[in-house]
N, C-alpha and C positions, 0 to 999 in steps of 0.2 A: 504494500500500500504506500504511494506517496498523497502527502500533502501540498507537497510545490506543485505550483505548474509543469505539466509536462515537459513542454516546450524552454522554459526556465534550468529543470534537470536536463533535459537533451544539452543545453548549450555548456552547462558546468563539468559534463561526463565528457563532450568533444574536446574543453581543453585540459581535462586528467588525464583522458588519455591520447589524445595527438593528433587524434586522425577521425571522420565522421566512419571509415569502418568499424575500428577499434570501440567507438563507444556504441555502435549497433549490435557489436558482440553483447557487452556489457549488459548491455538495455534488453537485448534481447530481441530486435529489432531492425529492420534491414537499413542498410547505409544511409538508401536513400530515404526512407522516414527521417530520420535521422535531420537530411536534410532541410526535407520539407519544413522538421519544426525548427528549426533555425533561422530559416529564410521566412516563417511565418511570424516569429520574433521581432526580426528585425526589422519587417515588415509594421509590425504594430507599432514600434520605438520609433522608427525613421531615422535609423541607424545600422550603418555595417558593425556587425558585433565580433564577428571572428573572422580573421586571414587566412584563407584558405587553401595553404601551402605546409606542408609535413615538417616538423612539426603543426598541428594547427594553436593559434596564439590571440589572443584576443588585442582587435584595434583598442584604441584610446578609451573610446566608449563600450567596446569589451570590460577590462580592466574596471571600471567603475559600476558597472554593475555588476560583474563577478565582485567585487569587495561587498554587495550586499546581499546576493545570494552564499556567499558563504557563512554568514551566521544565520543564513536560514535555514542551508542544511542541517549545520548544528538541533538548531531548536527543533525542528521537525523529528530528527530522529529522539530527541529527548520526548517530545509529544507522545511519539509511538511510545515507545519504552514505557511511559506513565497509563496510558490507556491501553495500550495492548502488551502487556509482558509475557502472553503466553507466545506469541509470533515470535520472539528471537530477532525483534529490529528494535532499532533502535541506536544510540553513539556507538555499541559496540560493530554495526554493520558495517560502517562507513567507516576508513583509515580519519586521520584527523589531521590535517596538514599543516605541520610547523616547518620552520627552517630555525638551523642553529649552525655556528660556527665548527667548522673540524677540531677544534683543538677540547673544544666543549664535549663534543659528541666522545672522541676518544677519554676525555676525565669524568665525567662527572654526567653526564644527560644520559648517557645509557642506565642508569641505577635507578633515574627519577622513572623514563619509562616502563620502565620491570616491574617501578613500583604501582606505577598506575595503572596497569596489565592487572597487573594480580588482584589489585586494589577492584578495580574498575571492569576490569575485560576490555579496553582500549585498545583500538587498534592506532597505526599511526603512517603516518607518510610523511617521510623528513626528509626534506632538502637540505645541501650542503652548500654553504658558500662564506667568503670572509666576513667576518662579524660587523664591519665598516659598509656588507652590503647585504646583506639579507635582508633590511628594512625592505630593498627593492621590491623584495616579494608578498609584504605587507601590505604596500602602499598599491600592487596591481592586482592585489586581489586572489593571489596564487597560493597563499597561505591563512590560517587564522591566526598566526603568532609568532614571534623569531623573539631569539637569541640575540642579541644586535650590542654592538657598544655606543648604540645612539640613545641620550636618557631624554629628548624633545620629541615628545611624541607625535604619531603622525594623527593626521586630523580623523576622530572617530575611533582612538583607540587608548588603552591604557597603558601604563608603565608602571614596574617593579624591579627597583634597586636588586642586582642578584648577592653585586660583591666584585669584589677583584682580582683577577687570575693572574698571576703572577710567574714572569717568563724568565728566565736564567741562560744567559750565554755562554754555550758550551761549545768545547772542543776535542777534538783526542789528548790525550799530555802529550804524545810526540809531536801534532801539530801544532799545540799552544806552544810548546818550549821551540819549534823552528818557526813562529811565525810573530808571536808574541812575548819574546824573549826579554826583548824593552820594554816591555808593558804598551797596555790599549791607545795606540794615537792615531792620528789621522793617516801617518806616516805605513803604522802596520797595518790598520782597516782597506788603505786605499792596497794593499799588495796582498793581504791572507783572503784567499777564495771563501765565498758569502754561500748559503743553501737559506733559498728562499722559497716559499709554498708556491707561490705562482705570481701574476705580472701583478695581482692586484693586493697580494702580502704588505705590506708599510712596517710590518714589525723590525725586524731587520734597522730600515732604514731610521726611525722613531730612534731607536738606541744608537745609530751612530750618529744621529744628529744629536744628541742627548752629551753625546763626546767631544765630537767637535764639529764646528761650521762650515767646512770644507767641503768644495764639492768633489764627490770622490767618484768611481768609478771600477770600483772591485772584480773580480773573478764573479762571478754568478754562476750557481748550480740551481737550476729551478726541477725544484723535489716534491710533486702533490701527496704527502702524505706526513699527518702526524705523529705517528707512532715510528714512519721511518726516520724522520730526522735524528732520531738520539742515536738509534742504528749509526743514518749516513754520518754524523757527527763522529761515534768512536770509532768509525773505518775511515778516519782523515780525509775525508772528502772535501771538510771545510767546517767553516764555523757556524752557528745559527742560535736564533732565542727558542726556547720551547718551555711547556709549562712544568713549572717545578714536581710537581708530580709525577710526572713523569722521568724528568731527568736526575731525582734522587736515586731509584736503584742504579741506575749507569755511575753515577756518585759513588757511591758505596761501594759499590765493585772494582772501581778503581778503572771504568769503560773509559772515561769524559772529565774534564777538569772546567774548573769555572775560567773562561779569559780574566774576570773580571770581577772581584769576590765581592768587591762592593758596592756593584752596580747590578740594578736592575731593571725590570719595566712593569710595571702594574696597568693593566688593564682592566676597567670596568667593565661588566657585563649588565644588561638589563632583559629583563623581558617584556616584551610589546604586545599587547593583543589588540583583538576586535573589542569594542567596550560595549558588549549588549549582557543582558542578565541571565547567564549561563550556566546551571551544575557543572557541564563538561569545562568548561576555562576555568571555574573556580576551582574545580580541584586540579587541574592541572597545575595553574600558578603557584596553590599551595604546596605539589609534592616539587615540583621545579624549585618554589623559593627556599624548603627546607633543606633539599639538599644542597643546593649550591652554597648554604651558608654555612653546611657543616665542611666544604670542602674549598673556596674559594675563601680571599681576605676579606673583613671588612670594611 
């Protein structure tokens, strides 16, 4: 049973999953229905609502009205669940779409989901992107909530302080002592090879600006993955920030030495959602903001 408009559901299923086949599987439904109620949508709006190119993507006016069919999702499947609990629909049918930063996802956000699984029977669809850009997918409508180190919310939604993740510059000891031998300057930065997550990373750079003024021009290894980094770090690949959490056992072990033992980078993290009156956000905020606080700074 839905409660949304069909034609409303046809349009938010064609950009989950990418393509007007794809979501006729779904639907249960051939393509071109599919189409039809799209074009009968956007026909009623007097608006192109989705691009019709593989991926499919929602135009401008896409985007804005997906941001407010997705807490209608939400609420509809809480609707079901309160009036029909013997059906099996309800928030636990539908994944729930957040996005959260990699470095998160790898500390600390898988424990909050496990919990909300067990708790709840959640399901979930997490996108990945850097913390400085997942609002993106807030702000079009492609998510109910990120992860984000932006604490100015966007228009229509709330924020929650999480805490501060805290990143430690690490190396091999054989490539700190051949690269950093004279300690952290602009001199060593501009010459010891950099591992950064990818083009849109600024962590890196954040701390050598943090050092010094210079414009510099380092070695670059671009490495998408958090948990590889402490790896590419103690097989001397090069130097990089990562979350203390992580780069304590490589610590201990004697994998990775600090360049830098009394410098660091803190990072705030916040959480952002739709601001409508929800069971499913509230407790998610809840298990999100409790664990982040037992595991990130204040």
């Amino acid at each position: 049973m839905d409660l949304i408009h069909p034609q409303l559901a046809a349009f938010a299923v064609v950009l989950e999953e990418g393509s007007f086949e794809a979501a006729g599987r779904r639907l249960c439904i051939t393509s071109s229905a599919v189409s039809q109620r799209i074009r009968a949508l956007e026909d009623r709006l007097g608006q192109v609502l989705v691009v019709r190119q593989p991926p499919c993507r929602p135009t401008p006016a896409g985007e804005l009205l997906l941001r407010r069919v997705r807490p209608m999702q939400m609420l509809e499947a809480e609707a079901l669940a309160d009036f029909l609990p013997e059906s099996g629909q309800g928030a636990v049918a539908r994944p729930i779409a957040i996005a959260v930063n990699s470095d998160s996802l790898a500390t600390w956000v898988l424990g909050a989901l496990a919990e909300l699984n067990r708790q709840h029977g959640y399901l979930f669809d997490v996108r990945v992107d850097d913390q400085d850009h997942t609002l993106r997918l807030l702000r079009d409508g492609s998510v109910l909530g990120v992860v984000t180190g932006e604490a100015a919310p966007v228009q229509g939604c709330e924020v929650l302080a999480l805490g501060a993740m805290r990143y430690k510059a690490i190396a091999s000891p054989a490539f700190a002592t051949r690269y950093f031998h004279a300690g952290v300057s602009a001199a060593t930065l501009a010459y010891a090879p950099m591992i950064v997550f990818d083009r849109k990373d600024e962590l890196q750079w954040r701390f050598v600006r943090r050092i010094t003024r210079a414009r510099l021009a380092p070695p670059i290894h671009y490495l998408p993955t958090s948990t590889g980094f402490v790896e590419a770090a103690a097989l001397g690949l090069g130097w990089c920030l990562a979350p203390e959490s992580l780069v304590q056992p490589a610590l201990t072990a004697g994998l990775v030495a600090l360049i830098a033992p009394d410098r660091w980078l803190d990072v705030p993290l916040y959480w952002q959602h739709a601001a409508v009156r929800s069971d499913t956000l509230r407790n998610i905020s809840t298990v999100l903001h409790s664990t982040a606080t037992s595991t990130l700074r204040g």
